[in-house]
C-alpha positions as CSV (number, residue, x, y, z in Angstrom):
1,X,-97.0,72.5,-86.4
2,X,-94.7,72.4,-83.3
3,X,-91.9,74.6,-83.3
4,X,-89.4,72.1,-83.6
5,X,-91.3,70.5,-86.6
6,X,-90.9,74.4,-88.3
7,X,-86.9,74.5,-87.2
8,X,-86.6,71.3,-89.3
9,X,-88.6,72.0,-92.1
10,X,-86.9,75.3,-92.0
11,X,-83.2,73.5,-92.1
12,X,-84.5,71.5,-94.9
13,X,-85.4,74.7,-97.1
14,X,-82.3,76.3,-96.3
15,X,-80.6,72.8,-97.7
16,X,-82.6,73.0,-100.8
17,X,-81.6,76.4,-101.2
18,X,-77.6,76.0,-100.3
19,X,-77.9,73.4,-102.8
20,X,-79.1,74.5,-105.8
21,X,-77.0,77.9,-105.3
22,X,-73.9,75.0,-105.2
23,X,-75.2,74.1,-108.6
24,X,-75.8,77.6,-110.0
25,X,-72.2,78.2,-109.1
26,X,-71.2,77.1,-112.2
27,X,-71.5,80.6,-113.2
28,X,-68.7,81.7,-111.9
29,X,-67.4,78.8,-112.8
30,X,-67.1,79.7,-116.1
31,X,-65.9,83.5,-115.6
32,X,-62.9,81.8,-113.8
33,X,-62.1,80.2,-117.2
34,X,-61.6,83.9,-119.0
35,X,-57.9,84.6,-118.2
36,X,-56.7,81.3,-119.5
37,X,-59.2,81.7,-122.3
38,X,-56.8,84.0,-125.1
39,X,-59.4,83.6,-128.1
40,X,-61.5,86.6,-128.0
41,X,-64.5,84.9,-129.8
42,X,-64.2,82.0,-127.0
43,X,-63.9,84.6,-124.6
44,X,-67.4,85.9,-125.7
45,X,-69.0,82.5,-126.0
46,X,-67.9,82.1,-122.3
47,X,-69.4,85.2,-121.3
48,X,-72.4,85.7,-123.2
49,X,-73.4,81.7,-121.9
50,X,-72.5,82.6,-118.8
51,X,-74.4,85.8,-118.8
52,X,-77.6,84.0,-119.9
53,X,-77.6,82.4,-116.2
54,X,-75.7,85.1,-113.7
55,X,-78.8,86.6,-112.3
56,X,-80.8,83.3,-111.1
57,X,-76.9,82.4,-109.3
58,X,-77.1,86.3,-107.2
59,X,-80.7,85.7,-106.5
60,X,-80.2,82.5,-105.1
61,X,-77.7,83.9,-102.8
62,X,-79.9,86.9,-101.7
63,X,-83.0,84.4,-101.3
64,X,-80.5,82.0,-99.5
65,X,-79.6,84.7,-97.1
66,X,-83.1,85.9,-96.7
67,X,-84.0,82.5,-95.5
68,X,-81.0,82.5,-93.0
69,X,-82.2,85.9,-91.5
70,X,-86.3,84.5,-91.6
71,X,-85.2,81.5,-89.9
72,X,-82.0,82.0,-88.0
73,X,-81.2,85.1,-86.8
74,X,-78.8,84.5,-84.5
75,X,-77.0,82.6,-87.0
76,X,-77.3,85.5,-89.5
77,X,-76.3,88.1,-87.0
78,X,-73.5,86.1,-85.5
79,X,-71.7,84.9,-88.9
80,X,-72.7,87.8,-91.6
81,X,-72.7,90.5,-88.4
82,X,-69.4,89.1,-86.6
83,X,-67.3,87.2,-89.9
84,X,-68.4,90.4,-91.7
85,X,-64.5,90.8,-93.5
86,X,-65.6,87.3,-95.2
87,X,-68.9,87.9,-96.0
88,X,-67.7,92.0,-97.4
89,X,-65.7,90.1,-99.7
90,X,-67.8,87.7,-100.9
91,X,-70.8,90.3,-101.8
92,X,-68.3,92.8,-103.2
93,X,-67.3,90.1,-105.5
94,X,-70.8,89.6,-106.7
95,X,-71.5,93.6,-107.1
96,X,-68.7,93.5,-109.6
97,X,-69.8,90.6,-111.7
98,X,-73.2,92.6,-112.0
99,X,-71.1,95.5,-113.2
100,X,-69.6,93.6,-115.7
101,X,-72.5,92.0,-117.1
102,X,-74.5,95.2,-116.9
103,X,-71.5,97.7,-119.3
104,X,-69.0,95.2,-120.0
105,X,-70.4,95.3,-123.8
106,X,-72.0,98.8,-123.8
107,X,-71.0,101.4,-126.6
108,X,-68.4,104.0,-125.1
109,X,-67.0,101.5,-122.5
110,X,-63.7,103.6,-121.5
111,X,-62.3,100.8,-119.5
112,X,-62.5,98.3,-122.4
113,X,-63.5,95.0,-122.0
114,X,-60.6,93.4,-120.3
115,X,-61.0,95.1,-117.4
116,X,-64.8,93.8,-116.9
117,X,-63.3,90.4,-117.9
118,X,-61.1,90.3,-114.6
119,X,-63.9,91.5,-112.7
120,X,-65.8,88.3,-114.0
121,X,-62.2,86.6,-113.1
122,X,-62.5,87.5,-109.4
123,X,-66.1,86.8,-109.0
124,X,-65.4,83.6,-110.0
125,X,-62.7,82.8,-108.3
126,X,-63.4,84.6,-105.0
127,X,-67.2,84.0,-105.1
128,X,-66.8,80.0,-105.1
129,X,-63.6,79.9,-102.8
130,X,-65.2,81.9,-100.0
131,X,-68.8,80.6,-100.3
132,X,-66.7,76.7,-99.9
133,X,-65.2,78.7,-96.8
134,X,-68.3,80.2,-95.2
135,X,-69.6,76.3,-95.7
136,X,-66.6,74.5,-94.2
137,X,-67.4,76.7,-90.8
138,X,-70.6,74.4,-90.3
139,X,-68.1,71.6,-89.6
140,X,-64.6,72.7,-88.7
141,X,-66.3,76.0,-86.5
142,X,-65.4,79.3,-85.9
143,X,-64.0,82.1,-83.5
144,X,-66.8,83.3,-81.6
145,X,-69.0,83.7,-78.5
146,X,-72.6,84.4,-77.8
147,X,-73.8,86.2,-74.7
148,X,-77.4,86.6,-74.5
149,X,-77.3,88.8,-71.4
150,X,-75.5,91.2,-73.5
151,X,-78.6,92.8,-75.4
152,X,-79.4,94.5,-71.9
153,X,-76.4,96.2,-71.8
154,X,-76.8,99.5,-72.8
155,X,-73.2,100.6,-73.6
156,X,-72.5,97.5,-76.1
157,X,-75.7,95.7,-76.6
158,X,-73.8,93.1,-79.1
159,X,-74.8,89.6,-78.5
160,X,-72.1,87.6,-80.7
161,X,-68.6,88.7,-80.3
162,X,-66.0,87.4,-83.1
163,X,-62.4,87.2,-82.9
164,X,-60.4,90.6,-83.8
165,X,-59.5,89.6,-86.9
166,X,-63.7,89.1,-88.0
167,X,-63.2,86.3,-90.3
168,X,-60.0,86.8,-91.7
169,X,-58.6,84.2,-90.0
170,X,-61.4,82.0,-91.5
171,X,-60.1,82.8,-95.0
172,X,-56.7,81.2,-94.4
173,X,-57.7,78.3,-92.5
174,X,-56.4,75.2,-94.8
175,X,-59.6,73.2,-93.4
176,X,-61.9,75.7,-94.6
177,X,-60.0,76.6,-97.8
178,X,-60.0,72.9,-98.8
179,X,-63.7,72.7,-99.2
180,X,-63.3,76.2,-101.2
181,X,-60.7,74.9,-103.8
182,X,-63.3,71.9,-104.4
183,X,-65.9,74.1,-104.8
184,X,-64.0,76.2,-107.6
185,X,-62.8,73.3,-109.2
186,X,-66.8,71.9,-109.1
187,X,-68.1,74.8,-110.3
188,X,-65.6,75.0,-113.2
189,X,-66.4,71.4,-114.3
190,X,-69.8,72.5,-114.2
191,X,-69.3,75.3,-116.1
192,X,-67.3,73.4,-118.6
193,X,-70.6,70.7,-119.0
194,X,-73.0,73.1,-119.5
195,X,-71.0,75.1,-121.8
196,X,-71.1,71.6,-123.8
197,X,-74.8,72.0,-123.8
198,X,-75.5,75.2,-124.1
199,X,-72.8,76.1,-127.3
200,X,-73.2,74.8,-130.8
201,X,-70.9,75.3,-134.0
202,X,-67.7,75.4,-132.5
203,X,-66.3,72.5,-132.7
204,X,-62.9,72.5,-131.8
205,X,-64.1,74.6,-128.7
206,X,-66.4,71.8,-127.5
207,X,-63.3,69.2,-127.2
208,X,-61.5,71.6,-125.2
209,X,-64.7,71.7,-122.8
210,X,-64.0,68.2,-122.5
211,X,-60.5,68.2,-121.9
212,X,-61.3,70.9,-119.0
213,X,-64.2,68.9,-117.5
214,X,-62.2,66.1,-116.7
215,X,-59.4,67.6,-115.8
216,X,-61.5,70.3,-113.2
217,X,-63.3,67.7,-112.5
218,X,-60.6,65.2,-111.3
219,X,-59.2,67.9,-109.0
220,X,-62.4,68.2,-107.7
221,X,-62.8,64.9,-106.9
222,X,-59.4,64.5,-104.9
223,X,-60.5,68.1,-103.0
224,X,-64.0,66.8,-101.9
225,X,-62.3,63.5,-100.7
226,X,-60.4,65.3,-98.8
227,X,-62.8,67.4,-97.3
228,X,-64.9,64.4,-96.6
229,X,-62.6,62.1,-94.7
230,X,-61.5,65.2,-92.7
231,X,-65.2,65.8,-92.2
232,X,-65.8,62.5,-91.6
233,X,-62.5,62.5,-89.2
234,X,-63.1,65.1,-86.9
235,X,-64.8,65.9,-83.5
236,X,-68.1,67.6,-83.0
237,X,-70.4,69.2,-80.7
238,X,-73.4,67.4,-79.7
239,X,-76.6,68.9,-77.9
240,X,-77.8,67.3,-74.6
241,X,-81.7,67.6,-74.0
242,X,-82.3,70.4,-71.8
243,X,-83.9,73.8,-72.7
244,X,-83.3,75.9,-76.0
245,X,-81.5,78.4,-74.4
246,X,-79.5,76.6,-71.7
247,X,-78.7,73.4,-73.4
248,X,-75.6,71.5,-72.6
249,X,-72.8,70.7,-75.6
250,X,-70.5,67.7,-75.5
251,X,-67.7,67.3,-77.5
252,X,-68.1,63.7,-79.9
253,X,-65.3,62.7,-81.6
254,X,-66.5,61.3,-85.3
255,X,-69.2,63.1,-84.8
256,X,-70.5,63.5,-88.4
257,X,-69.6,59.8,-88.6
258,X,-71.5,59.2,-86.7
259,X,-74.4,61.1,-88.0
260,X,-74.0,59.3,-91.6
261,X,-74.8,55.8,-89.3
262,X,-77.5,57.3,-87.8
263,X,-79.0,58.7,-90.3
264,X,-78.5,55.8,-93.0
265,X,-80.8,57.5,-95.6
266,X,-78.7,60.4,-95.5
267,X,-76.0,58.7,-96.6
268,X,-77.8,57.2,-98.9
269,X,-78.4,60.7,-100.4
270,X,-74.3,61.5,-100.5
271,X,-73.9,58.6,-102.3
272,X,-76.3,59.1,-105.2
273,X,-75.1,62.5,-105.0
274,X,-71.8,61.1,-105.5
275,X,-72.7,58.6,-108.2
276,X,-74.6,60.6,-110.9
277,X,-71.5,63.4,-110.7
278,X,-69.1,60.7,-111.4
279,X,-71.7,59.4,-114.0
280,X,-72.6,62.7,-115.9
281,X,-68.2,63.8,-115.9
282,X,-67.3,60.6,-117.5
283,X,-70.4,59.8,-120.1
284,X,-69.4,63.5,-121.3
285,X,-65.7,63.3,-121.7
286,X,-65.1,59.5,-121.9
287,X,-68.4,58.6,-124.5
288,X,-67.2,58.5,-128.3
289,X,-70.9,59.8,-129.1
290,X,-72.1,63.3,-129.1
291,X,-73.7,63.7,-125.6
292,X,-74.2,66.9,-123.7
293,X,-76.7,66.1,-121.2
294,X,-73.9,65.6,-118.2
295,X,-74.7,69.1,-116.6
296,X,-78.3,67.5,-115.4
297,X,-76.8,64.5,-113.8
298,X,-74.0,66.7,-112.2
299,X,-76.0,69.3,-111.2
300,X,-78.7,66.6,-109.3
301,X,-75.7,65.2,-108.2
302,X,-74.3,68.2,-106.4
303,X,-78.0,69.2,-104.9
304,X,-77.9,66.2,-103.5
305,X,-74.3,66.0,-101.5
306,X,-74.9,69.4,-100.6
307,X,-78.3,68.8,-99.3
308,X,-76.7,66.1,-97.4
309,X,-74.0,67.9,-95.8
310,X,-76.4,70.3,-94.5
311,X,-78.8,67.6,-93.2
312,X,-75.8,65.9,-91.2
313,X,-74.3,69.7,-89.9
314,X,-77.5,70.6,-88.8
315,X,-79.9,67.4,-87.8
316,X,-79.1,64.8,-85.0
317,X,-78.6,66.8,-82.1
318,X,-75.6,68.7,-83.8
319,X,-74.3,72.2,-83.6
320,X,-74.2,72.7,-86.8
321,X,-72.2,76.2,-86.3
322,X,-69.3,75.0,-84.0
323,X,-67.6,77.8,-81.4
324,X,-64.1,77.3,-81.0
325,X,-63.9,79.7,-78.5
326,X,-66.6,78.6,-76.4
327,X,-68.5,75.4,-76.8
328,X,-71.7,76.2,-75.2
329,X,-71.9,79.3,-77.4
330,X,-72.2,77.1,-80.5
331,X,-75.6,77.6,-82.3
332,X,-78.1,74.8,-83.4
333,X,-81.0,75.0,-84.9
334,X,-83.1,74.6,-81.6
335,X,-80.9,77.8,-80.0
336,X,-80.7,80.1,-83.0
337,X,-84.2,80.0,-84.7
338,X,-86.8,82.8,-84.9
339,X,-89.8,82.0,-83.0
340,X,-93.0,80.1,-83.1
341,X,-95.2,82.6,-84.6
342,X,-92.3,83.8,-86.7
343,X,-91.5,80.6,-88.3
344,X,-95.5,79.7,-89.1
345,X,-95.4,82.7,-90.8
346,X,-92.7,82.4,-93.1
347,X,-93.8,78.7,-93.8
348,X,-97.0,80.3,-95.2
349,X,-94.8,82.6,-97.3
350,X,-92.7,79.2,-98.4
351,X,-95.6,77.5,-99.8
352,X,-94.4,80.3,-103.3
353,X,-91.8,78.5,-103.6
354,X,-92.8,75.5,-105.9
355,X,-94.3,78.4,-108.3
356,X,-90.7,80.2,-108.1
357,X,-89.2,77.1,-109.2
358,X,-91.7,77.0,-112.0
359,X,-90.8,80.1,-113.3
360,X,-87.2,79.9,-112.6
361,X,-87.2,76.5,-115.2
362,X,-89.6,78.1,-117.7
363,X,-86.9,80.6,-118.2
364,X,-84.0,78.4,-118.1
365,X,-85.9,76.5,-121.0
366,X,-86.9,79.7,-122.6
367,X,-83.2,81.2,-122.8
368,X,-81.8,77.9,-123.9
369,X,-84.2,76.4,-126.9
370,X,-82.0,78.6,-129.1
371,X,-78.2,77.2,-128.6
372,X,-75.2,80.2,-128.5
373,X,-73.3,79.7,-131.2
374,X,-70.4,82.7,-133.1
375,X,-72.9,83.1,-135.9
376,X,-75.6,84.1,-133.2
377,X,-73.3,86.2,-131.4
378,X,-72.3,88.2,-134.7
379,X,-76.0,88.4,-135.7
380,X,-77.8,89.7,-132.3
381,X,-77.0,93.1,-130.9
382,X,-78.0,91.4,-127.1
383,X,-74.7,90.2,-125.7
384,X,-73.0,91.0,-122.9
């Protein structure tokens, strides 16, 4: 195993990961439906489905992280260390949905649940837009510099340096916010499908599911297409051979373009990725039968454009964390990986994964044989 065959193996596990944390998104997908949502037995269908799911979406982002710092610590250290306004946000978000879940239905709860309710709100709402943000960096870039000669000096031994404003100005970038509307929108359509799957005995609920899939959904759709021919549109950085640490970067213009030709079976990926979201919206919302397995086809469907996006930000000779402020600080995943020995490792330590997976779907399956439904809710004295 050379080291560059464990920096792309490693770029493929962090793909895998980003993508099924896209999918699990759908989590907050749902919470961002509880303002809107004035029936307070719908309200607790919402959050009690949701809550079946929450955990697996935060440990996916902890594990996602994790693999970040494992892998590519100068990534970690230059976007949660240096953008660390966004990423506060974000991860503040998440400890209040976990504070929701954990006393939103407890006995004596002084703030009542409304107030846990808006927490789940802004989780939702925040969690998704931001994440689409921290994403949309890989392509459109970010305000930073990286000075390696900096960790000798021994009055500010910081190696990245961010813009004042550390990551603010990320947050209101339209570029960036673009991808974090569609990933909302995404996770609300999601949220909406599985919801369909996942509730029985409500009837009248169930069509307004529907209504709301298509409708999220169709926003989503206009969103990602717009993210995608900007994407698509714009110029990148490309790496010229030369050393790790002293490589050259050249501006391309359709860079990622560019990348899609080269890498044919990538866009092969998007597509199908593309396809069986379409396919899962519209057999659910458009079919005159009772069908509810959309989520599965969506949910492979989103894996895979995700997985794709991170394939064509990161392979090819790409920078797939653009500097705006200097080029040649940008960070690939030749310049930005752990080393060698570090990265043998932590493959040893990935081979678990398979059996996490394992046990993540034995407990999907486990939670779900019985479907929610307002009798169940009424019955069991476990609910969130």
């Amino acid at each position: 195993m050379t080291l560059e065959y464990l920096q792309n193996y490693w770029w493929v596990l962090i793909s895998v990961l980003g993508g099924i944390l896209v999918f699990l998104l759908f989590v907050q997908g749902g919470q961002s439906m509880l303002l809107g949502t004035h029936s307070r037995e719908r309200r607790e269908l919402i959050v009690n489905s949701m809550g079946r799911k929450w955990e697996l979406t935060f440990t996916t982002l902890v594990v996602f992280g994790g693999a970040f710092f494992a892998s590519f610590p100068l990534f970690y250290s230059t976007s949660f260390g240096g953008a660390y306004w966004l990423w506060t946000i974000i991860l503040f978000s998440f400890i209040v949905q976990a504070v929701s879940y954990e006393y939103r239905g407890k006995s004596g709860n002084i703030y009542g649940t409304g107030t846990y309710d808006f927490f789940l709100f802004l989780n939702g709402c925040v969690g998704c837009i931001l994440l689409g943000v921290a994403v949309s960096m890989f392509f459109f870039g970010a305000d930073f510099s990286v000075q390696r000669g900096s960790l000798l000096d021994t009055g500010s031994p910081v190696i990245s340096k961010w813009a004042p404003s550390h990551g603010f100005e990320a947050i209101f970038n339209w570029k960036n916010l673009v991808l974090g509307v569609a990933v909302l929108f995404l996770a609300r359509m999601q949220a909406s499908l599985y919801m369909i799957n996942n509730i029985v005995g409500d009837y009248n609920f169930l069509g307004q599911l529907k209504n709301r899939a298509l409708i999220n959904g169709g926003i989503f759709v206009v969103f990602f297409l717009w993210f995608l021919a900007m994407v698509l549109t714009t110029t990148g950085y490309t790496v010229v051979s030369g050393p790790a640490y002293t490589q050259e970067i050249t501006v391309t213009p359709f860079k990622y373009f560019h990348n899609y030709i080269d890498m044919w079976w990538n866009l092969l990926i998007l597509l199908l990725g593309v396809v069986l979201v379409l396919y899962g919206l519209l057999r659910t919302c458009l079919s005159k039968e009772k069908w509810n397995k959309g989520i599965w086809f969506t949910g492979l469907g989103t894996f895979l454009a995700v997985v794709s996006l991170f394939f064509a930000a990161g392979f090819n000779d790409t920078a797939f964390y653009p500097s705006l402020t200097d080029p040649a600080s940008s960070l690939t995943i030749r310049n930005s990986s752990s080393s060698e020995f570090t990265l043998k490792t932590m493959s040893y330590v990935s081979l678990v994964i398979p059996f996490v997976l394992a046990y993540i779907w034995y407990v999907w399956h486990s939670m779900d044989r019985q479907k929610l439904s307002p009798h169940e809710l009424e019955s069991t004295s476990h609910k969130y």
